[in-house]
Rosetta silent file (secondary structure, phi, psi, omega in degrees, C-alpha in Angstrom):
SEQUENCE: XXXXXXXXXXXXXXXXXXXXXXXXXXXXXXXXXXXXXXXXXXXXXXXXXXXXXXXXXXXXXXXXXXXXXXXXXXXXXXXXXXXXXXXXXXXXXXXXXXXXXXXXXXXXXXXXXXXXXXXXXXXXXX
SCORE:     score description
SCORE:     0.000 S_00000001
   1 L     0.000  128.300 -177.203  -12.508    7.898   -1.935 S_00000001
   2 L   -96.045  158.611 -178.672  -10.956   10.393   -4.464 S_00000001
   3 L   -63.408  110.145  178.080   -8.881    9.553   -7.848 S_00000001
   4 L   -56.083   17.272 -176.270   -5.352    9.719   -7.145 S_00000001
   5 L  -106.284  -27.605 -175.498   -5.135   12.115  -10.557 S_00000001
   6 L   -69.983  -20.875  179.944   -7.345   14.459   -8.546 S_00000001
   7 L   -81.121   -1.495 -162.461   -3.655   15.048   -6.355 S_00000001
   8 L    44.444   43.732  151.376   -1.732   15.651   -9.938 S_00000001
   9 L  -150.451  157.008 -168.802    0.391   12.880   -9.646 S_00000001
  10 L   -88.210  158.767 -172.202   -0.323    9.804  -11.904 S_00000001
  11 H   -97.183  -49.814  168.176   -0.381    6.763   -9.971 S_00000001
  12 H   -35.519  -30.588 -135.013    0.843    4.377  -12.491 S_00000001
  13 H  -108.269  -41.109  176.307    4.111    6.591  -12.231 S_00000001
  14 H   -62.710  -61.030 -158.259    4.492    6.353   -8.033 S_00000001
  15 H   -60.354  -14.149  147.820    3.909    2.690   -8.602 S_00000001
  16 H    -6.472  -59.653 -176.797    7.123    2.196  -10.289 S_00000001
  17 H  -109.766   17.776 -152.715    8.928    1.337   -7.331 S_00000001
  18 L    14.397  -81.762  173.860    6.449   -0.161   -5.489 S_00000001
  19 L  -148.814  111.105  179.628    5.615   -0.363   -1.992 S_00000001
  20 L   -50.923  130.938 -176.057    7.856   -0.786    1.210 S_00000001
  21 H   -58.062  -62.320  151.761    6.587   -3.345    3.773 S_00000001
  22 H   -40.773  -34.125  154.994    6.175   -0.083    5.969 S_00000001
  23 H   -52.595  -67.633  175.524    4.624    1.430    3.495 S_00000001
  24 H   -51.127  -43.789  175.161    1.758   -1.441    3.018 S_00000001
  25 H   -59.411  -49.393 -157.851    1.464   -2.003    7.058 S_00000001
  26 H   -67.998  -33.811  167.407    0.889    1.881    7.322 S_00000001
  27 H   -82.953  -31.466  156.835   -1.761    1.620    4.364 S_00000001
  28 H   -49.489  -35.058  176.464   -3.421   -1.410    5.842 S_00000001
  29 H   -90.056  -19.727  171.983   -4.321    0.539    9.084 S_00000001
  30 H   -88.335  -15.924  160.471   -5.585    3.524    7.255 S_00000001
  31 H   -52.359  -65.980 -179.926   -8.038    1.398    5.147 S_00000001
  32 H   -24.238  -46.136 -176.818   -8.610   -0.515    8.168 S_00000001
  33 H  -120.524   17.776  129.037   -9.847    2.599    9.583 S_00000001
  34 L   109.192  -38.787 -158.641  -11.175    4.529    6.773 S_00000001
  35 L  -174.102  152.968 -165.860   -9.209    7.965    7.787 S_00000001
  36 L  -160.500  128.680  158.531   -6.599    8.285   10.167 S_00000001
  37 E   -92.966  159.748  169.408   -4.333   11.025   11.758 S_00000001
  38 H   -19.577  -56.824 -173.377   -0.735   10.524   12.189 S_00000001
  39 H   -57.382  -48.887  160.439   -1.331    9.528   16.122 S_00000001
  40 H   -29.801  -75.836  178.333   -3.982    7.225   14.983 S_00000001
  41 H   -35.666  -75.666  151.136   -1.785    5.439   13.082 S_00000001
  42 H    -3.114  -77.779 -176.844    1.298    5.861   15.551 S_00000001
  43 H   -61.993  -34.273  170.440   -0.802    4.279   18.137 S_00000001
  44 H   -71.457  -33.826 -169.420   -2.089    1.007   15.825 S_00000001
  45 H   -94.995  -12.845  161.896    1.194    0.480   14.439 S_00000001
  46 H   -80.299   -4.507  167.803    2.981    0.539   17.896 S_00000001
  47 H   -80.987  -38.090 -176.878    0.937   -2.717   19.005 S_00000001
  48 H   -87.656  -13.125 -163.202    2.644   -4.534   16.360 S_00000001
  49 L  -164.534  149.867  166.065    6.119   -3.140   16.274 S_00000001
  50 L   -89.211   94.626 -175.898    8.491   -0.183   17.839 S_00000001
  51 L   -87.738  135.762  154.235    8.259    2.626   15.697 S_00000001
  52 L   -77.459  171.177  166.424    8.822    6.403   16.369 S_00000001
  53 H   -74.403  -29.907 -160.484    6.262    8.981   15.278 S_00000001
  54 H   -61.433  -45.535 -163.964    9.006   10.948   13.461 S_00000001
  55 H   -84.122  -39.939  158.519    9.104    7.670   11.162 S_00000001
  56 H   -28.927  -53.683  169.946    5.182    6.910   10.960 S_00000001
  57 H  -126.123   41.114  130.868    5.029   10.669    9.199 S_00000001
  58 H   -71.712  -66.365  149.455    7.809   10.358    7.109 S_00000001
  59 H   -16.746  -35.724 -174.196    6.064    7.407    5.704 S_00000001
  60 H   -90.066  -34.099  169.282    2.778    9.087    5.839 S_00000001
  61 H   -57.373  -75.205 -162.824    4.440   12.259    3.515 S_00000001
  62 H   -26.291  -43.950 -168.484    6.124    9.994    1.385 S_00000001
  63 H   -77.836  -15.921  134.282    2.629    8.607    0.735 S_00000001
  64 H   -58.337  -55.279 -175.837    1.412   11.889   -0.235 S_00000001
  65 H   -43.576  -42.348  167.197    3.642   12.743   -1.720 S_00000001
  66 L   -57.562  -27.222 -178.064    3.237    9.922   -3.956 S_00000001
  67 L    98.531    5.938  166.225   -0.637   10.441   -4.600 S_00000001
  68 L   -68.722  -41.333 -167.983   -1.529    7.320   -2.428 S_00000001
  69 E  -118.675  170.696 -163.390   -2.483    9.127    0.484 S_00000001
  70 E  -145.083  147.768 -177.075   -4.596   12.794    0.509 S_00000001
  71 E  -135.864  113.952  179.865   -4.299   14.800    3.741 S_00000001
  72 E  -120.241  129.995 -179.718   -6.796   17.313    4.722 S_00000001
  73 E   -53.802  125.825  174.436   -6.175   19.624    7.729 S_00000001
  74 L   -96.529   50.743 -172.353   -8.787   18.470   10.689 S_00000001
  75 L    92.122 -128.028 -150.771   -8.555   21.506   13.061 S_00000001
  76 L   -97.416  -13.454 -141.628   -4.967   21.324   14.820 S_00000001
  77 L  -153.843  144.552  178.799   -4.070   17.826   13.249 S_00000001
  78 E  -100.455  159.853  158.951   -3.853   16.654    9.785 S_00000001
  79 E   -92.224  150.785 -161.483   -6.015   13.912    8.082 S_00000001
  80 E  -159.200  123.598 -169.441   -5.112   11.204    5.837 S_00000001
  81 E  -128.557  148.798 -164.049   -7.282    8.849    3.991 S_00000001
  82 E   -91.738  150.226 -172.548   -6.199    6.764    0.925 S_00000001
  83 L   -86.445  -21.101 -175.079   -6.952    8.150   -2.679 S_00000001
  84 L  -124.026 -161.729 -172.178   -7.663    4.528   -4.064 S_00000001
  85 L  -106.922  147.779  155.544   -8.917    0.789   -2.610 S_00000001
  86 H   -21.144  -83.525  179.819   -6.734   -1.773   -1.440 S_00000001
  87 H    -8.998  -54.604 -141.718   -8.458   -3.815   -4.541 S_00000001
  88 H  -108.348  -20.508  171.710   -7.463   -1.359   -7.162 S_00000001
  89 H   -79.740  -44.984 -164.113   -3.619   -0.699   -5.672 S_00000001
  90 H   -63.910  -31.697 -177.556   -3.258   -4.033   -5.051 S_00000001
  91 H  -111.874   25.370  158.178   -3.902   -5.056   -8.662 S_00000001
  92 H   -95.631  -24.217  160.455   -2.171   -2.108  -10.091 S_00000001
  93 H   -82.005   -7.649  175.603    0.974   -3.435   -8.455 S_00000001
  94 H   -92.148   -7.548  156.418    0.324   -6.574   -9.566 S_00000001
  95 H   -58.190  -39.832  177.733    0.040   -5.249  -13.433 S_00000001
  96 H   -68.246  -37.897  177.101    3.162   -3.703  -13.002 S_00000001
  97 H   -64.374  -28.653  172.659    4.980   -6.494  -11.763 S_00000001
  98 H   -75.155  -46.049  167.791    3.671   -8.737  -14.799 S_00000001
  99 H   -42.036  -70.187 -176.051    4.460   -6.035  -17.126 S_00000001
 100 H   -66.094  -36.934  166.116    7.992   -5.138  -15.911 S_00000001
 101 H   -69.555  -52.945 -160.205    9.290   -8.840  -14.801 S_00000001
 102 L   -91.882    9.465 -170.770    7.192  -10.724  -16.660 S_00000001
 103 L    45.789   18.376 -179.447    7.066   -8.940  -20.024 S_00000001
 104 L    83.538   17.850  149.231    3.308   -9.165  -19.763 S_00000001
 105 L   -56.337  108.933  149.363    3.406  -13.180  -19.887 S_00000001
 106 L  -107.079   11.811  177.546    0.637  -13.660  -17.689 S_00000001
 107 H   -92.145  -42.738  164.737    0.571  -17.184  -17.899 S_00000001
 108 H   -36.587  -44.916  157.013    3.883  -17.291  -16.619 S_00000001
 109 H   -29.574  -76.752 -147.874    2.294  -15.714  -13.414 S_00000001
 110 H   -76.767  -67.634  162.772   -0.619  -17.727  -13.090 S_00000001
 111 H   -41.961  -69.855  163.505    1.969  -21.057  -13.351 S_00000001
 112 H   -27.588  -62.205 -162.454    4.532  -19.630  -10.707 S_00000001
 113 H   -74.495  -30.383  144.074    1.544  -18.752   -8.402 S_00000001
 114 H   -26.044  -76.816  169.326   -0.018  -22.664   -9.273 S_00000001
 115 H   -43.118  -43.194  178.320    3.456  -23.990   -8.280 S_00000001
 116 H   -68.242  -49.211  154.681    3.193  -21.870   -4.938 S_00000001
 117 H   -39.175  -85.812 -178.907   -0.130  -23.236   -4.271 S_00000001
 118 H   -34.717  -44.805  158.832    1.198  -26.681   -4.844 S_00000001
 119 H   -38.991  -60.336 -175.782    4.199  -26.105   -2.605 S_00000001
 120 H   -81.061   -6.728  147.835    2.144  -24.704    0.447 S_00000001
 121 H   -67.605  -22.866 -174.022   -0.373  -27.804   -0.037 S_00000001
 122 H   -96.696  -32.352 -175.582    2.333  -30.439    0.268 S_00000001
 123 H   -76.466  -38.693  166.067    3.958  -28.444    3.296 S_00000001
 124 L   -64.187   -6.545  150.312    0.585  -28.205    5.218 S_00000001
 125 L   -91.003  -15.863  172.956    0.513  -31.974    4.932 S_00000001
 126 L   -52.655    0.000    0.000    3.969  -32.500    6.614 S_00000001
């Protein structure tokens, strides 16, 4: 998997606004499947939902564009594999979000997401 810095765009900097539920579904199936083409995609993300292609690679640019996703021509069709892991996006949006909401209180966090826990234990007993 290559270093989204290897695309010249900083990643910290994309992550800013963070990620669109279309966005995340679209990145979930290209982990899921290590590398993907557009159709690929297309085709996984129309079992869950009705989508056009025309929006699948507008979503899939954006995501270049951004430095998330790296696209190398396959032949006739491009390729598109993620520059980082789930792991390492996933807990770079969750730095940002304690940094920018949370002023970097991480305890605050950790007590919200406690409280959430507690909430979804007493509702799973109703």
């Amino acid at each position: 998997m290559a270093d989204c810095r290897e695309a010249g765009v900083p990643l910290g900097a994309t992550l800013a606004k963070g990620l669109g539920p279309l966005e995340a579904e679209i990145l979930g199936v290209i982990w899921d499947l290590g590398q993907a083409t557009s159709r690929d995609v297309f085709e996984k993300m129309r079992e869950k939902k009705r989508l056009g292609q025309s929006t699948v690679l507008t979503v899939l640019r954006r995501l270049t564009n951004r430095g998330i996703l790296h696209r190398d021509a396959g032949g006739e069709v491009y390729v598109y594999s993620t520059t980082v892991s789930r792991e390492e996006l996933g807990g770079r949006l969750i730095d940002n979000l304690v940094n920018v909401i949370f002023q970097g209180d991480v305890d605050s966090v950790i007590a919200y997401l406690a409280s959430k826990r507690t909430e979804a234990g007493a509702d799973s007993r109703n």
